[in-house]
TIBATOR-160343 format. One record per atom (N, C-alpha, C): residue in three letters; x, y, z. Coordinates in steps of 0.02 Angstrom, whole numbers, plus 32768, in hexadecimal, padded with zeros to 4 digits. Example, Ala and Ser with C-alpha at 12.3 -4.5 7.8 and 13.67 -1.06 7.14 Angstrom:
% residues 2
<vexke ala | east 8294 | north 7EE4 | up 8186>
<vexke ala | east 8267 | north 7F1F | up 8186>
<vexke ala | east 8294 | north 7F5B | up 8186>
<vexke ser | east 8282 | north 7F90 | up 8162>
<vexke ser | east 82AC | north 7FCB | up 8165>
<vexke ser | east 8285 | north 8002 | up 818A>
***
This chain:
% residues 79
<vexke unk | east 0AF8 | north 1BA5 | up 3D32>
<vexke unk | east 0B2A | north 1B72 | up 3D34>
<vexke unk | east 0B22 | north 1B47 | up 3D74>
<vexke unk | east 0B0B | north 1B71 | up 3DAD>
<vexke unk | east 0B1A | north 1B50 | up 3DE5>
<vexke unk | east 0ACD | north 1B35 | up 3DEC>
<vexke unk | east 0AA2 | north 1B43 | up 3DDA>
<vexke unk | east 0A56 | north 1B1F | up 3DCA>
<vexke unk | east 0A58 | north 1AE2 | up 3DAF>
<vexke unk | east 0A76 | north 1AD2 | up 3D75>
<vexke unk | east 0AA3 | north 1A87 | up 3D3B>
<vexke unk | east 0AB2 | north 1A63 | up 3D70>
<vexke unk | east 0AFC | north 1A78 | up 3D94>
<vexke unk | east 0B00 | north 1A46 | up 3DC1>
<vexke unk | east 0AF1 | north 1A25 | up 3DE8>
<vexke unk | east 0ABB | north 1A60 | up 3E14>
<vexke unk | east 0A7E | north 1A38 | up 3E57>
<vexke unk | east 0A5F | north 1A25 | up 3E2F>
<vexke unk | east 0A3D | north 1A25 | up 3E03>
<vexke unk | east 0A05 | north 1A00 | up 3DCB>
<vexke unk | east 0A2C | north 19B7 | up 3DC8>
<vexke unk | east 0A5E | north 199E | up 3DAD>
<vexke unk | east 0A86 | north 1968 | up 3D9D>
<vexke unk | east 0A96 | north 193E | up 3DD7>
<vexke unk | east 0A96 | north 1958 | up 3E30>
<vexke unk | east 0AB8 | north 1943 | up 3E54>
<vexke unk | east 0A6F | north 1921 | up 3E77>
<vexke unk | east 0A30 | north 195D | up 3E5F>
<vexke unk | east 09F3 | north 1947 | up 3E74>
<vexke unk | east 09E4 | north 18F5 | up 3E57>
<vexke unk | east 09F1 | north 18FC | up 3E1A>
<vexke unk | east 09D8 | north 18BE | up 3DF5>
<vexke unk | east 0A0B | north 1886 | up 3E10>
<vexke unk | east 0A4E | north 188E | up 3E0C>
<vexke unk | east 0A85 | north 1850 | up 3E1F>
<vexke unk | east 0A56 | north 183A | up 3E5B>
<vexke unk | east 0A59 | north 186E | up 3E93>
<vexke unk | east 0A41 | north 185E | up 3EEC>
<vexke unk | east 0A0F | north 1831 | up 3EE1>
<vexke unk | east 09C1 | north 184A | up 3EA8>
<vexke unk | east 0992 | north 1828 | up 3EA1>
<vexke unk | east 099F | north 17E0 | up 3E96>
<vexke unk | east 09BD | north 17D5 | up 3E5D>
<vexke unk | east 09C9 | north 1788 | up 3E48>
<vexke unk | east 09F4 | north 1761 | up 3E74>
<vexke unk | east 0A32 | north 1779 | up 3E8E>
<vexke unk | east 0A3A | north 1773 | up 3ECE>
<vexke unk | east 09FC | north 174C | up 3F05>
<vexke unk | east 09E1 | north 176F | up 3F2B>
<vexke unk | east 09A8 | north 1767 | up 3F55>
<vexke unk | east 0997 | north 1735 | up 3F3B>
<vexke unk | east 0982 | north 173B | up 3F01>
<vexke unk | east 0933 | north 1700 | up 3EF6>
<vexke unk | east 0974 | north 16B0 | up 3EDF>
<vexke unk | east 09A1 | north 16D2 | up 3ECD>
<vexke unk | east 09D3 | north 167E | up 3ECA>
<vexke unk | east 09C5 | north 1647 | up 3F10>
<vexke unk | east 09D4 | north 1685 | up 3F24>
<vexke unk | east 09E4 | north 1668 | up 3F7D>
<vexke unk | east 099C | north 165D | up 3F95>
<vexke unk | east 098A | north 1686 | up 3F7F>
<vexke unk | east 0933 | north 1668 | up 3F9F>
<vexke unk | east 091C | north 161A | up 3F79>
<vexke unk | east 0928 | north 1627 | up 3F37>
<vexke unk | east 0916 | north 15DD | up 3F13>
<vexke unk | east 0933 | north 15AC | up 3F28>
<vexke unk | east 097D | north 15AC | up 3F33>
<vexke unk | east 09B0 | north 1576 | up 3F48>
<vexke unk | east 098C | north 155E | up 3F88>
<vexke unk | east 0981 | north 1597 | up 3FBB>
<vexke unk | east 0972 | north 1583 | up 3FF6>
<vexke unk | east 092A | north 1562 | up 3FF4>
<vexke unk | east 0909 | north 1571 | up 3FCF>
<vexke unk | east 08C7 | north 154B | up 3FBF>
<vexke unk | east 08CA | north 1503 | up 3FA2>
<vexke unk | east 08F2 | north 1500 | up 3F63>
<vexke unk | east 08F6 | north 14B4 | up 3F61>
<vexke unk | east 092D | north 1492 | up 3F7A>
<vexke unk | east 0936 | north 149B | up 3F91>
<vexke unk | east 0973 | north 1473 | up 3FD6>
<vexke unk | east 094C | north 1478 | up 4007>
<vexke unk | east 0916 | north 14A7 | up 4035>
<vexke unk | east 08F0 | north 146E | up 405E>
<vexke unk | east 08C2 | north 143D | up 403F>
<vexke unk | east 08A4 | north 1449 | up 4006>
<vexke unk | east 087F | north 140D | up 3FDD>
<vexke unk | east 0894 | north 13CD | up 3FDA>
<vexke unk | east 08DD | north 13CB | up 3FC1>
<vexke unk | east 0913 | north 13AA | up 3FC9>
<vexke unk | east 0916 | north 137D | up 3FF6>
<vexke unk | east 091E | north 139B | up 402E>
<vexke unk | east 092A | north 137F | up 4083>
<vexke unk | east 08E9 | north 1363 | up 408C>
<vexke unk | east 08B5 | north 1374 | up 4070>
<vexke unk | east 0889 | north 135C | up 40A6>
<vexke unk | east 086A | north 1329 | up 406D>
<vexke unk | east 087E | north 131C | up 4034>
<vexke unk | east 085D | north 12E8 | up 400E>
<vexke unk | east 0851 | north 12B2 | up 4040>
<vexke unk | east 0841 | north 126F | up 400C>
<vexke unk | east 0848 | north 1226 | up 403C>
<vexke unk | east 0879 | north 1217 | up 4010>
<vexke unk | east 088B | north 1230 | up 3FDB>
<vexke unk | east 08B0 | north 1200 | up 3FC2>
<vexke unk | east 0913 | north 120F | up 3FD1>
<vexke unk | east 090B | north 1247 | up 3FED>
<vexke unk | east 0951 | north 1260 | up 4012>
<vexke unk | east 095E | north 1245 | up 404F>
<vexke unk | east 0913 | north 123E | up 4070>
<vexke unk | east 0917 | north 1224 | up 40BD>
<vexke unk | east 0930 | north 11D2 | up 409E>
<vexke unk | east 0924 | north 11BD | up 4082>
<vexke unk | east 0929 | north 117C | up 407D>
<vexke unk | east 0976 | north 1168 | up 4064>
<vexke unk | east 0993 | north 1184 | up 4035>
<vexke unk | east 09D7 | north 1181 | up 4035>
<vexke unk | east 09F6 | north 1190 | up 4070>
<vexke unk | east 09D7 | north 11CF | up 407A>
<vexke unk | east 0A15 | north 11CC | up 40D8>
<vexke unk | east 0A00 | north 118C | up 4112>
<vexke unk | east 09CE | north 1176 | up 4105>
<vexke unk | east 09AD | north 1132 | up 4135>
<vexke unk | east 09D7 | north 110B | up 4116>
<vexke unk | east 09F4 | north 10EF | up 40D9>
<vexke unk | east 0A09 | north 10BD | up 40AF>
<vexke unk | east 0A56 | north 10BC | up 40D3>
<vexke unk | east 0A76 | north 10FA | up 40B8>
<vexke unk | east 0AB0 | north 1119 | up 40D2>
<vexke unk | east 0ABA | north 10F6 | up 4115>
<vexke unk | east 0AA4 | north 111A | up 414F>
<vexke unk | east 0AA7 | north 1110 | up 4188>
<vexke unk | east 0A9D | north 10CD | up 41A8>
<vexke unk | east 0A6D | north 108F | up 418C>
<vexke unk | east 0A73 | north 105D | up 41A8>
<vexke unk | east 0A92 | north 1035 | up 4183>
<vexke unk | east 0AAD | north 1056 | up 4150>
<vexke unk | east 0AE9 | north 1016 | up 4126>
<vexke unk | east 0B35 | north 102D | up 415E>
<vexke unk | east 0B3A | north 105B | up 4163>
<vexke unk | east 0B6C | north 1083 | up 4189>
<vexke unk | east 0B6C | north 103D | up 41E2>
<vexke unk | east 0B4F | north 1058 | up 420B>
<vexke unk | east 0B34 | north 102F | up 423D>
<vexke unk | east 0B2F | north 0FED | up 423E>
<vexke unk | east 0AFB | north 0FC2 | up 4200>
<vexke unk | east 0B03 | north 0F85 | up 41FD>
<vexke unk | east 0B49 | north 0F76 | up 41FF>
<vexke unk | east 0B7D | north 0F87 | up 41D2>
<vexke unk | east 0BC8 | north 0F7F | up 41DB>
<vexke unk | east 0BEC | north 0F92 | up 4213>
<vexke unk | east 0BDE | north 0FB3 | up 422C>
<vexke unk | east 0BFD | north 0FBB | up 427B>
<vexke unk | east 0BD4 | north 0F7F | up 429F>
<vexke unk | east 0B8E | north 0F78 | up 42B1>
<vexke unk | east 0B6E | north 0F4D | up 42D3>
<vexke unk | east 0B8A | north 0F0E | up 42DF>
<vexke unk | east 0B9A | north 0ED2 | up 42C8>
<vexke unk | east 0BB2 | north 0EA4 | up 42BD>
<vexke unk | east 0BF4 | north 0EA5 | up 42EF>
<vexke unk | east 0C29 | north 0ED1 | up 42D2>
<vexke unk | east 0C65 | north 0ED8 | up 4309>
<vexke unk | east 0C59 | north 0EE7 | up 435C>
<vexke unk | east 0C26 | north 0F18 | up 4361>
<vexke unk | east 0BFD | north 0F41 | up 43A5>
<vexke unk | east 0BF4 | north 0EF4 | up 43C6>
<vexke unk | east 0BBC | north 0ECC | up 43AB>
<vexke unk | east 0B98 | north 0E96 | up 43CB>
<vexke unk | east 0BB7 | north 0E47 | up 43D4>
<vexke unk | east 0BFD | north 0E4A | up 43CB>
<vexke unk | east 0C24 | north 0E13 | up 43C5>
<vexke unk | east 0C4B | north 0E28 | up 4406>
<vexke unk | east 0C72 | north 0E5D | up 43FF>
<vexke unk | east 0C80 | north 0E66 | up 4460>
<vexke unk | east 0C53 | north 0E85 | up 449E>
<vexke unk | east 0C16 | north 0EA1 | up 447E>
<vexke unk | east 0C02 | north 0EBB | up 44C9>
<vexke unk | east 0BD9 | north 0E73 | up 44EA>
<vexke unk | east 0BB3 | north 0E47 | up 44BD>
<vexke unk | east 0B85 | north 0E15 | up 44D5>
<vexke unk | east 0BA4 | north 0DE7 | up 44E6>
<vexke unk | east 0B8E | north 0DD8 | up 452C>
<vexke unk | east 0B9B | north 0D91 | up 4552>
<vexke unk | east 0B74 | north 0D56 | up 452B>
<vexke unk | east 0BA6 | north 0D37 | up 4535>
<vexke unk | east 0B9A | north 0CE2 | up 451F>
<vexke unk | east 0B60 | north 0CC6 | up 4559>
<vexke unk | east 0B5B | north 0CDF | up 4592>
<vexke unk | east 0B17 | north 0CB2 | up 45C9>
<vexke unk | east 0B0E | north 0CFF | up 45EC>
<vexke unk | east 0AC8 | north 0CF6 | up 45F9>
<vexke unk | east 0AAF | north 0D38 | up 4631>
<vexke unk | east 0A87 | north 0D1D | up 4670>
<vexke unk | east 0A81 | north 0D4E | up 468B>
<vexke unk | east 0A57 | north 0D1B | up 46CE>
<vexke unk | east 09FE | north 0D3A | up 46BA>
<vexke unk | east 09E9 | north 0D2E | up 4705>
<vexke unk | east 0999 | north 0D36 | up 46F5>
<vexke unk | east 09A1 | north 0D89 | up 46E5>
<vexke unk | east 0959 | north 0D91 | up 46CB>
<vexke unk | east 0938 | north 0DD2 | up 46C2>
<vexke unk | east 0923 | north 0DF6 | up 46E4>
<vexke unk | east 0906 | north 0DBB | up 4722>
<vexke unk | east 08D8 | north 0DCF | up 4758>
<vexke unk | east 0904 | north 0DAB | up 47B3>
<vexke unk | east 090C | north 0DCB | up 47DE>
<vexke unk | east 092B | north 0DAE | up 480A>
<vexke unk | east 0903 | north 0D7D | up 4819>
<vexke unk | east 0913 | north 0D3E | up 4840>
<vexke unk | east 08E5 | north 0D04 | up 484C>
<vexke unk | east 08D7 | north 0D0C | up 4897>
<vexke unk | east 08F1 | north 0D2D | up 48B9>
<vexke unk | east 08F0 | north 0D37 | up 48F1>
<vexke unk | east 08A1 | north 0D5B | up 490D>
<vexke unk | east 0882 | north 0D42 | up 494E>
<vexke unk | east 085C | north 0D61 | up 495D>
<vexke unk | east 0854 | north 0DB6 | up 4964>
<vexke unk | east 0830 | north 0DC8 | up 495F>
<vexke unk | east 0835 | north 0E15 | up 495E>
<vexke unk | east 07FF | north 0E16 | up 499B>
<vexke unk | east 0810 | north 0E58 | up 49E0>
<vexke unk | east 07F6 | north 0E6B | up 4A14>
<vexke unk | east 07C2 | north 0E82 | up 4A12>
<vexke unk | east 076F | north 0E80 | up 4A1F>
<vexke unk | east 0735 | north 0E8C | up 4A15>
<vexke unk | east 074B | north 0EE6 | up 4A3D>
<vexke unk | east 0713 | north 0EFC | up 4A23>
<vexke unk | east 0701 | north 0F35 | up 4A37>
<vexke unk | east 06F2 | north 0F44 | up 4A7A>
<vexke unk | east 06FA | north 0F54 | up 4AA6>
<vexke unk | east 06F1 | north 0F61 | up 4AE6>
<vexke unk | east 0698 | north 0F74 | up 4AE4>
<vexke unk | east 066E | north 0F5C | up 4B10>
<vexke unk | east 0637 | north 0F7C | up 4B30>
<vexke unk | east 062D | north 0FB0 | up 4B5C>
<vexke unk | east 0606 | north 0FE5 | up 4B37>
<vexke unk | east 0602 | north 101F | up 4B8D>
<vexke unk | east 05D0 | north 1027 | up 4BA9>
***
């Protein structure tokens, strides 16, 4: 009787295991397609582009100064 049941609990555990092993197998397949990466790329800069617009209307100045100071810069000392 008690042989039946570890026999039965053997097989559940088994199919068990290999579920979880398969699941976990094609779900990283999944993840690492291009064509998943690319919906979350799609996702994410449709997301952003819509924020962007609001972001770049108050942080950017209307005039900036130079890039580069115009001012002479002090040569290197000689030793």
């Amino acid at each position: 009787m008690i042989r039946k049941i570890l026999d039965a609990l053997t097989i559940v555990t088994t199919i068990l295991v290999l579920g979880i092993l398969g699941g976990g197998f094609f779900t990283y397949n999944y993840l690492k397609s291009p064509q998943f990466q690319e919906k979350i790329l799609n996702k994410i800069l449709g997301e952003v582009k819509g924020l962007l617009p609001n972001v770049m209307d108050k942080s950017l100045p209307d005039m900036t100064g130079p890039s580069v100071p115009t001012n002479k810069i002090p040569g290197i000392p000689k030793l």
